[in-house]
N, CA and C atoms as an extended XYZ file, in Angstrom:
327
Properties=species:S:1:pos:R:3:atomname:S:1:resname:S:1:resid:I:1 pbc="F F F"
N       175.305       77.331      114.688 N   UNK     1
C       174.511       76.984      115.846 CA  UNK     1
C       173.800       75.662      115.588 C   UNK     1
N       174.151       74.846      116.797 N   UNK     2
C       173.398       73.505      116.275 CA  UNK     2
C       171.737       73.591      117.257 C   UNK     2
N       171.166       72.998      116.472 N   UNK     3
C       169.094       73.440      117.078 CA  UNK     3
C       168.906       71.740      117.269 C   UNK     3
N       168.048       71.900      118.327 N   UNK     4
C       167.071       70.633      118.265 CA  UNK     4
C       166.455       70.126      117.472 C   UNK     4
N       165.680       69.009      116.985 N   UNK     5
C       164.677       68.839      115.934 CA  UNK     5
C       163.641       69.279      116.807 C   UNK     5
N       163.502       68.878      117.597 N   UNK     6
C       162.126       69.046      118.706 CA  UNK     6
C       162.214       69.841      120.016 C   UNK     6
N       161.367       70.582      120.131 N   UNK     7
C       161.252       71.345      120.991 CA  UNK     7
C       159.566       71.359      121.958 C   UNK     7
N       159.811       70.964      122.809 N   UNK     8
C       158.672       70.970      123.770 CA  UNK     8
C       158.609       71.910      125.152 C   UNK     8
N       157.111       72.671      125.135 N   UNK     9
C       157.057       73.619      126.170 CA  UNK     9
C       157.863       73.169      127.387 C   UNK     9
N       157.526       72.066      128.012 N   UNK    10
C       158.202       71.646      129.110 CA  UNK    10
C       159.547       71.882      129.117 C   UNK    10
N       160.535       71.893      127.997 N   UNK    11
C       161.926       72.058      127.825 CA  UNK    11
C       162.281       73.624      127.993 C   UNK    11
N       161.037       74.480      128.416 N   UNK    12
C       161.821       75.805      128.151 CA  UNK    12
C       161.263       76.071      129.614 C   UNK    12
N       160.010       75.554      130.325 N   UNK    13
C       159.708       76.190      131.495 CA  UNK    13
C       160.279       76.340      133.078 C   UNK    13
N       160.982       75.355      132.963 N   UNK    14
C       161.778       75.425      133.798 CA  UNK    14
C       162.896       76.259      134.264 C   UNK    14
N       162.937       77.134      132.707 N   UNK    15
C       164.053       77.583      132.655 CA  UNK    15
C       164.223       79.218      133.364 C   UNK    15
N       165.173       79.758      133.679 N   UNK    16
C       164.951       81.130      134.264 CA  UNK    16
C       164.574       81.737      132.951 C   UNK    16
N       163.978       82.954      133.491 N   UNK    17
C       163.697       84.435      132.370 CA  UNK    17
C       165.109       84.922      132.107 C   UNK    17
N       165.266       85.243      131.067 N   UNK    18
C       166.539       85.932      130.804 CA  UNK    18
C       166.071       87.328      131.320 C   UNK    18
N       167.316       87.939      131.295 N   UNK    19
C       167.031       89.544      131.911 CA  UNK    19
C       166.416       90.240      130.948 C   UNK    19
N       165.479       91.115      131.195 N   UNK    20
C       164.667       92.510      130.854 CA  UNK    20
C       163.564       91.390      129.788 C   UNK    20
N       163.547       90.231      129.772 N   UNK    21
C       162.953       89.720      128.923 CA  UNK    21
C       161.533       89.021      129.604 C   UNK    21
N       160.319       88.463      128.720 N   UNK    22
C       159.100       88.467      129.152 CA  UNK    22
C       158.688       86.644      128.658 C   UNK    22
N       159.799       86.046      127.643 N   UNK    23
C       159.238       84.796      127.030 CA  UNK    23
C       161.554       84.245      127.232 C   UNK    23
N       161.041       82.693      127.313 N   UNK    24
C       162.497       81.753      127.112 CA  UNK    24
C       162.804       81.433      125.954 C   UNK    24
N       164.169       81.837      125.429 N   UNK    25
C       164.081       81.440      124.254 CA  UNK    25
C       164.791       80.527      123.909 C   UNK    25
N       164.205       79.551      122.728 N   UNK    26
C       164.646       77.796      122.647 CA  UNK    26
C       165.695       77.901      121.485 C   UNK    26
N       165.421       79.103      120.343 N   UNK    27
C       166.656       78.924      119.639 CA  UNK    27
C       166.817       80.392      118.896 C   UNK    27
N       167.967       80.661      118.242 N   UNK    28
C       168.283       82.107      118.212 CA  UNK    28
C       169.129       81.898      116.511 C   UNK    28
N       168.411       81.631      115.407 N   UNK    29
C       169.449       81.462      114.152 CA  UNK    29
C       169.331       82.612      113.184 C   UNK    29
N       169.091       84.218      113.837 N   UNK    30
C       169.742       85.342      113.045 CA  UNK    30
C       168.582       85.914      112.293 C   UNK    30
N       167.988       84.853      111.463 N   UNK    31
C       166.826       85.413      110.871 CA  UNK    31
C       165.383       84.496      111.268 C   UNK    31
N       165.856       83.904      112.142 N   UNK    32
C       164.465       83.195      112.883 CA  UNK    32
C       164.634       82.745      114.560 C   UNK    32
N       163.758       83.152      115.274 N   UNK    33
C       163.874       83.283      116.747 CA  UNK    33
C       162.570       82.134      117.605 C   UNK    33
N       162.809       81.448      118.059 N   UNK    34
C       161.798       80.665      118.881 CA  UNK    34
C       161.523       81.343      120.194 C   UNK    34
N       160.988       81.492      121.053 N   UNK    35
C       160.287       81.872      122.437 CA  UNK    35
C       159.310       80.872      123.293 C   UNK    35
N       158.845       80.893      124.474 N   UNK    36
C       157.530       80.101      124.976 CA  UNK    36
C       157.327       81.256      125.977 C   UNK    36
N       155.952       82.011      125.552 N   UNK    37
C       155.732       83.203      126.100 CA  UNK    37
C       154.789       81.887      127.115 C   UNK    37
N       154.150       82.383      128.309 N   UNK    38
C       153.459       82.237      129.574 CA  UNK    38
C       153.109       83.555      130.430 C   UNK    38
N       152.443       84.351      129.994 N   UNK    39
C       152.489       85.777      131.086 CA  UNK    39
C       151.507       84.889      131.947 C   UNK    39
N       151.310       85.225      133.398 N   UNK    40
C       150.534       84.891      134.555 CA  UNK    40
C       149.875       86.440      135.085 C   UNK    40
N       148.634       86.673      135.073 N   UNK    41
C       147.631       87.446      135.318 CA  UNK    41
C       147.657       88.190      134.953 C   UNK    41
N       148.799       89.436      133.567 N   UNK    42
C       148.592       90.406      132.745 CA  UNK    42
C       149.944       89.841      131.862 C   UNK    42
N       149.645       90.669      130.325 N   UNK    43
C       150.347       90.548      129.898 CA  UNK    43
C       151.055       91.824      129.456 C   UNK    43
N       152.166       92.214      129.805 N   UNK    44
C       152.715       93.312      130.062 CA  UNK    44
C       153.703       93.901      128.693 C   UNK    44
N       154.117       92.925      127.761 N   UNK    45
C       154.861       93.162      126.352 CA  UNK    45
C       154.316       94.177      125.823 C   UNK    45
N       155.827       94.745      125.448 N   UNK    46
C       155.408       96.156      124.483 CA  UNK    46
C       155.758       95.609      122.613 C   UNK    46
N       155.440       96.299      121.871 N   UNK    47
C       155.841       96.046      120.581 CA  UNK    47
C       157.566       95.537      120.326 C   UNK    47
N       157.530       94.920      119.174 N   UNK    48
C       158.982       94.423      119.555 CA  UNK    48
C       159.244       94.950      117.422 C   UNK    48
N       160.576       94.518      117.734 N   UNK    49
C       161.297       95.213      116.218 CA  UNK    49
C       161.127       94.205      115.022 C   UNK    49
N       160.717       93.352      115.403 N   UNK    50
C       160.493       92.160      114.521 CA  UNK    50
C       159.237       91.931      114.167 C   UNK    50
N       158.695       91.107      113.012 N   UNK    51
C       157.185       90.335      112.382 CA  UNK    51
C       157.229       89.365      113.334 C   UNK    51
N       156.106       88.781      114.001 N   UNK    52
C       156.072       87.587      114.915 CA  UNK    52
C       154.683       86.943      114.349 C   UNK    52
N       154.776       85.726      114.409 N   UNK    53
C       154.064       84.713      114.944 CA  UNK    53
C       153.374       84.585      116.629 C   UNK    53
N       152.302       83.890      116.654 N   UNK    54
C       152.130       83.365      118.014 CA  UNK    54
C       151.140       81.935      117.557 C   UNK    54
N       151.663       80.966      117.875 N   UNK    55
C       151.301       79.707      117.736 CA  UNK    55
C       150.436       79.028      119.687 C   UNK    55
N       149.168       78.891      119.695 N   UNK    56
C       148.845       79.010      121.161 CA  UNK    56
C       149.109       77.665      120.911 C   UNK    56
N       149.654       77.193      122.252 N   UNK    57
C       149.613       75.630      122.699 CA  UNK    57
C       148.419       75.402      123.813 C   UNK    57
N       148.996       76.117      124.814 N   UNK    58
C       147.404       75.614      125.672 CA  UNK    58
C       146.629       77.526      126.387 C   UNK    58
N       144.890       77.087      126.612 N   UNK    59
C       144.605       78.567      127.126 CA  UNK    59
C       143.551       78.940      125.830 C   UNK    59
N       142.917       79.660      126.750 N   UNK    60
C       142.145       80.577      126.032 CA  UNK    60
C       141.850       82.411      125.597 C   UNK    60
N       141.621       82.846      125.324 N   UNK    61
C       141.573       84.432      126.083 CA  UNK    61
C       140.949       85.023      124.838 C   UNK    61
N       141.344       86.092      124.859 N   UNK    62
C       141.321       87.265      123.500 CA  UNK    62
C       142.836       88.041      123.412 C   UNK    62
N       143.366       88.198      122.215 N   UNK    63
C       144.240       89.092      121.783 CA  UNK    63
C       143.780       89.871      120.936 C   UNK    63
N       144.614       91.230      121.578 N   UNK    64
C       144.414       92.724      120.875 CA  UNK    64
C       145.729       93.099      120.111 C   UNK    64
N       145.256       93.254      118.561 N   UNK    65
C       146.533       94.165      117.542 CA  UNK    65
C       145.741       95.490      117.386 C   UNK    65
N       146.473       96.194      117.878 N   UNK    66
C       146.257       97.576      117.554 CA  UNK    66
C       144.835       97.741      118.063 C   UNK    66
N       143.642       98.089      117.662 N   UNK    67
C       142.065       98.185      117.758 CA  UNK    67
C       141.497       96.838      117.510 C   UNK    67
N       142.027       95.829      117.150 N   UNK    68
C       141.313       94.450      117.020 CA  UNK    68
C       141.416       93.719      118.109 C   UNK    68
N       140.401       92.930      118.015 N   UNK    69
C       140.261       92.098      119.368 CA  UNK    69
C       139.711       90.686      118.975 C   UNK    69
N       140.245       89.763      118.915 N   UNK    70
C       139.995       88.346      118.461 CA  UNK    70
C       140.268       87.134      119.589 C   UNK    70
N       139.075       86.600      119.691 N   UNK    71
C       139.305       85.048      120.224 CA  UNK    71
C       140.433       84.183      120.025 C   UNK    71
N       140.931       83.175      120.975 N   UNK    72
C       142.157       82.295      120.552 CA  UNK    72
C       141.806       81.430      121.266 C   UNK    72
N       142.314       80.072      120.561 N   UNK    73
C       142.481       79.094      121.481 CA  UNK    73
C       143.892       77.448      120.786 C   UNK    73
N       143.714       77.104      121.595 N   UNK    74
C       144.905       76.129      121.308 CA  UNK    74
C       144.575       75.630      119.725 C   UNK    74
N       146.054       75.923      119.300 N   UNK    75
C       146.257       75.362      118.108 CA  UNK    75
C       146.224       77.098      116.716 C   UNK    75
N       145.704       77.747      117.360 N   UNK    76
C       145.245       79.200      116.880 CA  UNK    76
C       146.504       79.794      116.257 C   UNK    76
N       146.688       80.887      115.090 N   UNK    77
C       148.056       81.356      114.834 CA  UNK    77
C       147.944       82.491      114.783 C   UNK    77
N       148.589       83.600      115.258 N   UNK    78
C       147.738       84.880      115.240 CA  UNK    78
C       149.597       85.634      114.557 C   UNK    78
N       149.340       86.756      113.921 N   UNK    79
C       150.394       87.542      113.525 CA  UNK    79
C       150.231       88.867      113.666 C   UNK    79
N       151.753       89.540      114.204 N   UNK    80
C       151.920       90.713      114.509 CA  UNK    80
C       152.821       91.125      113.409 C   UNK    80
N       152.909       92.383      112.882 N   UNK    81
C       153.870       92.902      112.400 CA  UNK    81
C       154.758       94.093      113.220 C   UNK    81
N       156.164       93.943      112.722 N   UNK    82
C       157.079       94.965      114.125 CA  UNK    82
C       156.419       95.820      114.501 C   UNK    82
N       156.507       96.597      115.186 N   UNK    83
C       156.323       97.588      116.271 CA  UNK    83
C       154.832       97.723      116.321 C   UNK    83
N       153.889       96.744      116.330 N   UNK    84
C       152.568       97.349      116.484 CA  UNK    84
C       152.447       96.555      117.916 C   UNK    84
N       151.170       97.314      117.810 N   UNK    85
C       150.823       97.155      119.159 CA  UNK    85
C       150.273       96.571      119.888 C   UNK    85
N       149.981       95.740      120.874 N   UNK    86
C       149.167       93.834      120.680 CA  UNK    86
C       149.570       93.341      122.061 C   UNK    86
N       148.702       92.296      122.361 N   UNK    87
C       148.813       92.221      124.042 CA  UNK    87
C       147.620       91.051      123.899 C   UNK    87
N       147.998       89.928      125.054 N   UNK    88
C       146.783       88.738      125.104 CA  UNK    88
C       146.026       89.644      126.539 C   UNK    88
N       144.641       89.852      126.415 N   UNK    89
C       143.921       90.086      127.359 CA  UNK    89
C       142.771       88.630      127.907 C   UNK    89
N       142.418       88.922      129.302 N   UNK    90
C       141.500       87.929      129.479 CA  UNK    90
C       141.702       86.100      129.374 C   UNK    90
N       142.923       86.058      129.514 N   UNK    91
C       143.263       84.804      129.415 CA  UNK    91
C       143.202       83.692      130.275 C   UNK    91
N       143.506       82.559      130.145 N   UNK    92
C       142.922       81.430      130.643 CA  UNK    92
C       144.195       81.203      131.719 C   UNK    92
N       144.579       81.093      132.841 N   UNK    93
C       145.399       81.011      133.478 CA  UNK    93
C       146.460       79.447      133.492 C   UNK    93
N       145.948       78.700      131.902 N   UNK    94
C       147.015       78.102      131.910 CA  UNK    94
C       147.695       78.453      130.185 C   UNK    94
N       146.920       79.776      130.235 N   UNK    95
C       147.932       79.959      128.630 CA  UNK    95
C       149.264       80.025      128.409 C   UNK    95
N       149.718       79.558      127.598 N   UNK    96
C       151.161       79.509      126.868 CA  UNK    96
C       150.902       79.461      125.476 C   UNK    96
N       151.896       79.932      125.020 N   UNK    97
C       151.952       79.934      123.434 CA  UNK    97
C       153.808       79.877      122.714 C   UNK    97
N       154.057       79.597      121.969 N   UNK    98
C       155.404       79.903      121.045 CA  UNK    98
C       155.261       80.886      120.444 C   UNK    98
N       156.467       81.906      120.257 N   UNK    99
C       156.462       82.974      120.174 CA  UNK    99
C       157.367       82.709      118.347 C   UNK    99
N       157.231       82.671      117.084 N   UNK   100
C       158.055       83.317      116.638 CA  UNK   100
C       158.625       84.422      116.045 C   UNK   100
N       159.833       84.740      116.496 N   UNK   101
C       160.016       86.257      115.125 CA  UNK   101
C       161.091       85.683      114.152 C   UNK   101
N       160.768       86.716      113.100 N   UNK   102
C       161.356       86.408      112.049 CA  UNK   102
C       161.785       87.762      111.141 C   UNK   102
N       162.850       87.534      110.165 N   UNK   103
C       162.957       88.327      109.285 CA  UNK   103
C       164.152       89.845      109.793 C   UNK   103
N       164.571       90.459      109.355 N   UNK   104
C       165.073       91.164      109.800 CA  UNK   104
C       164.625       92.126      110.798 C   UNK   104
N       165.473       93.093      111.655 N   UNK   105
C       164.937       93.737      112.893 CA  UNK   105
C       164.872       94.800      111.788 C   UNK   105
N       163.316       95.912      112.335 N   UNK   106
C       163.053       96.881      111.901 CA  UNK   106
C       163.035       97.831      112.104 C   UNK   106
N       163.625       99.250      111.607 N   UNK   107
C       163.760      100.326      112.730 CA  UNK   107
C       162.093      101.190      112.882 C   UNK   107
N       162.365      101.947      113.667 N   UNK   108
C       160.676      102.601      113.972 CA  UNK   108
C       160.608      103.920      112.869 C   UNK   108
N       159.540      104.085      112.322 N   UNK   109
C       159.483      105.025      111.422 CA  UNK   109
C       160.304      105.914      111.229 C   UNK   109
């Protein structure tokens, strides 16, 4: 698979949602996954099978892992591990962020 060097939000927003999916994704190399999540007035994602990243580009809010609840704002890196449970609440209505996962898919207990 050949990848970009550079990747900019603008290059993915335009783009349709793929089906059953919630973020666009910019590149797909097996053991590392790019995204540009944007939810608009909730954020509706359930746990996913993978360790992720979230790198905010623009926006403010709070995100919840599991019982935690932490401030974010541009430039911020926040990490999930697979299947937990996590959601941006209260956000700034021009948030976006890059999504990455990584590492192998994990099965559920």
């Amino acid at each position: 698979m050949t990848m970009k060097t550079r990747y900019q939000p603008r290059d993915l927003e335009a783009l349709p949602f793929p089906p059953g999916r919630l973020s666009k994704q910019a590149f797909d190399a097996g053991d590392i996954e790019l995204r540009h999540y944007a939810p608009r007035g909730s954020d509706e994602q359930t746990p996913h099978d993978r360790d992720e990243l979230y790198v905010v580009i623009t926006g403010t809010g709070f995100f919840r892992r599991a019982s935690e609840r932490v401030a974010f704002a541009p430039g911020d890196v926040l990490f999930v591990a697979a299947h937990e449970s996590h959601r941006f609440e209260d956000f700034s209505p021009d948030f976006a962020t890059w999504v990455i996962f990584y590492g192998p898919r994990k099965a559920t207990g």
